[in-house]
N, C-alpha and C positions, 0 to 999 in steps of 0.2 A: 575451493578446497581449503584454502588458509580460515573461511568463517565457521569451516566446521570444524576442523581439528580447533581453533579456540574455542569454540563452542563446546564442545567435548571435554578440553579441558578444567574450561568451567563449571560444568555441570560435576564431572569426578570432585573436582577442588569442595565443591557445595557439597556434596555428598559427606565426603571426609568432615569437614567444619561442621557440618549438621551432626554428625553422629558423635561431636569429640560434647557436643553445649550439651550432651546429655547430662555430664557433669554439671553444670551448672544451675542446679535447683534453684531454691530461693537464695540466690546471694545476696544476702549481707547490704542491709540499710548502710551500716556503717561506710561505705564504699560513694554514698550519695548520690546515686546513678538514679536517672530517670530511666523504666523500661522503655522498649522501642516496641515489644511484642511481647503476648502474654499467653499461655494456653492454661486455663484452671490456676493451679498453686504452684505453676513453673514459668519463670521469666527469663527474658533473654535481653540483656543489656548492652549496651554499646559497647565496654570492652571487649564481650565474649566475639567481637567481629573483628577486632584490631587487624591491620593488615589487609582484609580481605581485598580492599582497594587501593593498596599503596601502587600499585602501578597501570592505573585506571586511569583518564580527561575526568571532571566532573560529573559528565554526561552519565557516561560510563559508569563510575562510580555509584553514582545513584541507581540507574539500573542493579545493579550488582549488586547491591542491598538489598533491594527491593525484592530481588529474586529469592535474597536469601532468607529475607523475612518469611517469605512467603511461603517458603519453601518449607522451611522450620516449622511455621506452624501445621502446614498439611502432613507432616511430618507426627509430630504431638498429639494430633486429634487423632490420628491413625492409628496411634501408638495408645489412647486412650483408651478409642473401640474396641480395640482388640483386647486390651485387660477387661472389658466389659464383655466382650463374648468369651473369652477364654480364662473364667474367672481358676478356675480346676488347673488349669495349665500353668497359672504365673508361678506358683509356689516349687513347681517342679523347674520352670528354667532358670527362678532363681537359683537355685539348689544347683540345677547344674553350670552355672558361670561363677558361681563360689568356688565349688570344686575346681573349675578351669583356673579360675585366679590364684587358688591355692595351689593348685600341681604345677604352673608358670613359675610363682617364684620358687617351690622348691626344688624345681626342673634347672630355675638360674645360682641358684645357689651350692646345689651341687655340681653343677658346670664349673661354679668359679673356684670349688676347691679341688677338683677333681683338676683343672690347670694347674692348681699348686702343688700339684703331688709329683715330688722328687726323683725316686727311682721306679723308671717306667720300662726297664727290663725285665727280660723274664731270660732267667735262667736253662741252658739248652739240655741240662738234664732232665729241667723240669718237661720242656717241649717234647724229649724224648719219652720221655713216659707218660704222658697224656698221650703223643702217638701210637706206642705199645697196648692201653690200656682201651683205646676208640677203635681200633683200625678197622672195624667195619663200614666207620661213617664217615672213612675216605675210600671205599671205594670207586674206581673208573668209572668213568662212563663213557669213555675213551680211550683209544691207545696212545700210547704216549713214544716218546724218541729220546733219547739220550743222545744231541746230536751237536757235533763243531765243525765249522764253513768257515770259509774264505771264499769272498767273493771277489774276484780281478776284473780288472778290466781287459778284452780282447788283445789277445798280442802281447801280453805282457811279459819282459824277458825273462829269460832266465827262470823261468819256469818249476823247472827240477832244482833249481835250491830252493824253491818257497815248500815245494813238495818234502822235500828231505829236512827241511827243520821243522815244519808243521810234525813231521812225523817224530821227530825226536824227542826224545825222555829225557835229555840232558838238562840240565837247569838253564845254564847259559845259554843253549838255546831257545830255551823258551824265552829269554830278557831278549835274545833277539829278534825272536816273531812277534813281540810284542812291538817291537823298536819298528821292522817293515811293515806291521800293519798299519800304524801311522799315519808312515807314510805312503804305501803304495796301495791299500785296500779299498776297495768302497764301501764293504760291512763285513765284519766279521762276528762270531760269536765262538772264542775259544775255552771255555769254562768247561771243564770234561763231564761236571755233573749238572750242565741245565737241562733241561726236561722241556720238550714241546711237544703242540700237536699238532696233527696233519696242516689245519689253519693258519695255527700258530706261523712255521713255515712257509707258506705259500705267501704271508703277509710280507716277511721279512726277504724271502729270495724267488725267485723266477725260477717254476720247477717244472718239469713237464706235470699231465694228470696223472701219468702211471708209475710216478718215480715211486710212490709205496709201495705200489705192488713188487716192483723187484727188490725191495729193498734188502738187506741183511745186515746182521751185525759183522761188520768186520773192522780189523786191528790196523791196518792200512787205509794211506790217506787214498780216495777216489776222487776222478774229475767228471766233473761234468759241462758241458759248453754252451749257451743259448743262444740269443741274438746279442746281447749287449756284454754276456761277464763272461768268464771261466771263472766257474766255484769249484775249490777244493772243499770236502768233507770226510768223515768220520764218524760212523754211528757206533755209538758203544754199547749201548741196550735198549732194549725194546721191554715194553708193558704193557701188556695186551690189558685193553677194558675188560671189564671184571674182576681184574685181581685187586690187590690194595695199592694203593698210588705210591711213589716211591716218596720218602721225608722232604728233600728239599722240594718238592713240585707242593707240600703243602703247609712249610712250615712255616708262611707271613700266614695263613688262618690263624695256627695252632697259636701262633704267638698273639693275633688278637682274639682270641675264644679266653687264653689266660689273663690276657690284660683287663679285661673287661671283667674278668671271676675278680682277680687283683680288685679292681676300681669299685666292685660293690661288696667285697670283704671290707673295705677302710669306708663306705659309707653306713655300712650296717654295723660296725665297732663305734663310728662316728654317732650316731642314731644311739648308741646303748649307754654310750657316758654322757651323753646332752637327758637322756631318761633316768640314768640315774643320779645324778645333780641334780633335778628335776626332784626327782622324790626324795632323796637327802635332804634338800634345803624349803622343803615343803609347798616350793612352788606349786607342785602337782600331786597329785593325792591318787592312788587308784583305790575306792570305797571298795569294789570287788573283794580285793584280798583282804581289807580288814575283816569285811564279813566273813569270808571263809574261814578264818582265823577261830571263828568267835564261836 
C-alpha cells in the first residue's frame, strides 16, 4: 500500500513539474548549462529539475530523473503531433488561454481593490426600497412562522414564572428572560421578528409531525412537552407561500444584490478614469472617433 501511494505521488509530482518546463523554452546560453534532454527547439536543463530529488538515496534519485526525463519528452513529442494534426486548432487555444490569462489577472486585481473598498454598508432605506420596488422576486415558496421558544429541560421548576415573563411586554423583564435563559435554557430563540420554516424548526426543536397543522397565531405563551424538554412558544404570524416573503426573512439577499450593484458601480467609474487618462495623456488612441469626426 505505502509503494503505491509513493508511487502515485510521484507520478502527480512529474506531472505538475512536467507541465510548469513548458516555460522553459530555449533558455539562455548565458546560464552555461549543458542540456540533459531536448525535443526540436526546446531544452530542458538541469536547473529546470532542482529539488525534484532532494529527498531521494542516490539510487532513487537517479531513477527519478530518469523518469522525469523521459517522461518530458513523451510529453513534447506529444505535444508536437498534435500542433501537427491540429494545425486549425493552435490559433484558437491560443486565443483562448490569452483571454484566460487576461480575465485571471483582471479577476485578481479587481479582487484586490474591491478588498480595499472602505464603506461596505448599504444603507436600510436603500434595502427598503429595493424591497418595495422587486417584491415579486421575493416571493414564497413556503410558508413561513413568525415564531419564539424556550426550550427547558423536563421538571424544571417553577415553571409559571418562566411562563409569565416570556409572556411579558415590560422591558425589565425581558433583561430578565434574557438573564434565565442563560442560565437555565437549552435553546431559545426570542427575537419577535425571526422568520422560519417548517424545516427550519424541526432542525432546531423536537416537534411532533402535526404541530403545523394545529398551529395558530396566538398572543399567548403555549407549552408543549416531549421526551427530553418542555418548550415554551409563541407564534405571531404566519406567511402563507405565495405571498411576498416578509423584509427581515430576506434582507441579508437584498443587502448583498446592492453590495455587489455597489462593488461594480466603483469598478466601472474605476474602468472610465483609467480610459480616460488613457486618452488624455495619449497612451491610447480610439481611430473610430477620429474618423467619425471627420
Amino acid at each position: 500500500m505505502y509503494k503505491i501511494v509513493k508511487s502515485f505521488s510521484v507520478f502527480v509530482f512529474l506531472l505538475v513539474l512536467i507541465s510548469s518546463c513548458q516555460y522553459f523554452k530555449n533558455k539562455t546560453k548565458e546560464l552555461k548549462e549543458e542540456p540533459i534532454a531536448r525535443v526540436n527547439d526546446l531544452y530542458l536543463y538541469p536547473s529546470d529539475i532542482n529539488g525534484l530529488s532532494l529527498n531521494a538515496d542516490k539510487s532513487d534519485s537517479a531513477k527519478l530523473v530518469q523518469m522525469f526525463v523521459t517522461d518530458w519528452i513523451k510529453r513534447n513529442l506529444l505535444l508536437e503531433k498534435a500542433k501537427e494534426s491540429l494545425p486549425n486548432s493552435i490559433k484558437e487555444i491560443d486565443e483562448k488561454v490569452e483571454n484566460y490569462r487576461q480575465s485571471l489577472i483582471l479577476y485578481n486585481y479587481e479582487s484586490e481593490l474591491l478588498s480595499e473598498m472602505q464603506d461596505t454598508s448599504i444603507e436600510n432605506t436603500l434595502k427598503q426600497k429595493y424591497y418595495q420596488d422587486f417584491q415579486n422576486n421575493f416571493v414564497l415558496d413556503e410558508d413561513v412562522f413568525q415564531f419564539q421558544y424556550i426550550a427547558l429541560p423536563l421538571n424544571t421548576a417553577q415553571l409559571e414564572d418562566w411562563i409569565e415573563v416570556f409572556s411579558s411586554t415590560k422591558p425589565e423583564d425581558k433583561v430578565l428572560l434574557n438573564s434565565k435563559v442563560k442560565i437555565g435554557a437549552m435553546k431559545a430563540e426570542l427575537s419577535s421578528s425571526k422568520w422560519f420554516t417548517r424545516d427550519e424548526l424541526h432542525k432546531q426543536i423536537e416537534l411532533p409531525l402535526d404541530f403545523f397543522t394545529k398551529l395558530k397565531v396566538n398572543d399567548n405563551v403555549l407549552k408543549l412537552e416531549n421526551s427530553t424538554q418542555v418548550i415554551l412558544y409563541k407564534l405571531n404570524a404566519v406567511k402563507p407561500m405565495g405571498e411576498v416573503a416578509p423584509f427581515d426573512r430576506v434582507e441579508k439577499s437584498i443587502n448583498q444584490i446592492l453590495l455587489n450593484k455597489k462593488r461594480t458601480e466603483l469598478l466601472n467609474k474605476m474602468y472610465q478614469e483609467i480610459y480616460q487618462k488613457g486618452i488624455q495623456s495619449k497612451t491610447a488612441e480610439d481611430f473610430t472617433i477620429s474618423k467619425s469626426k471627420k
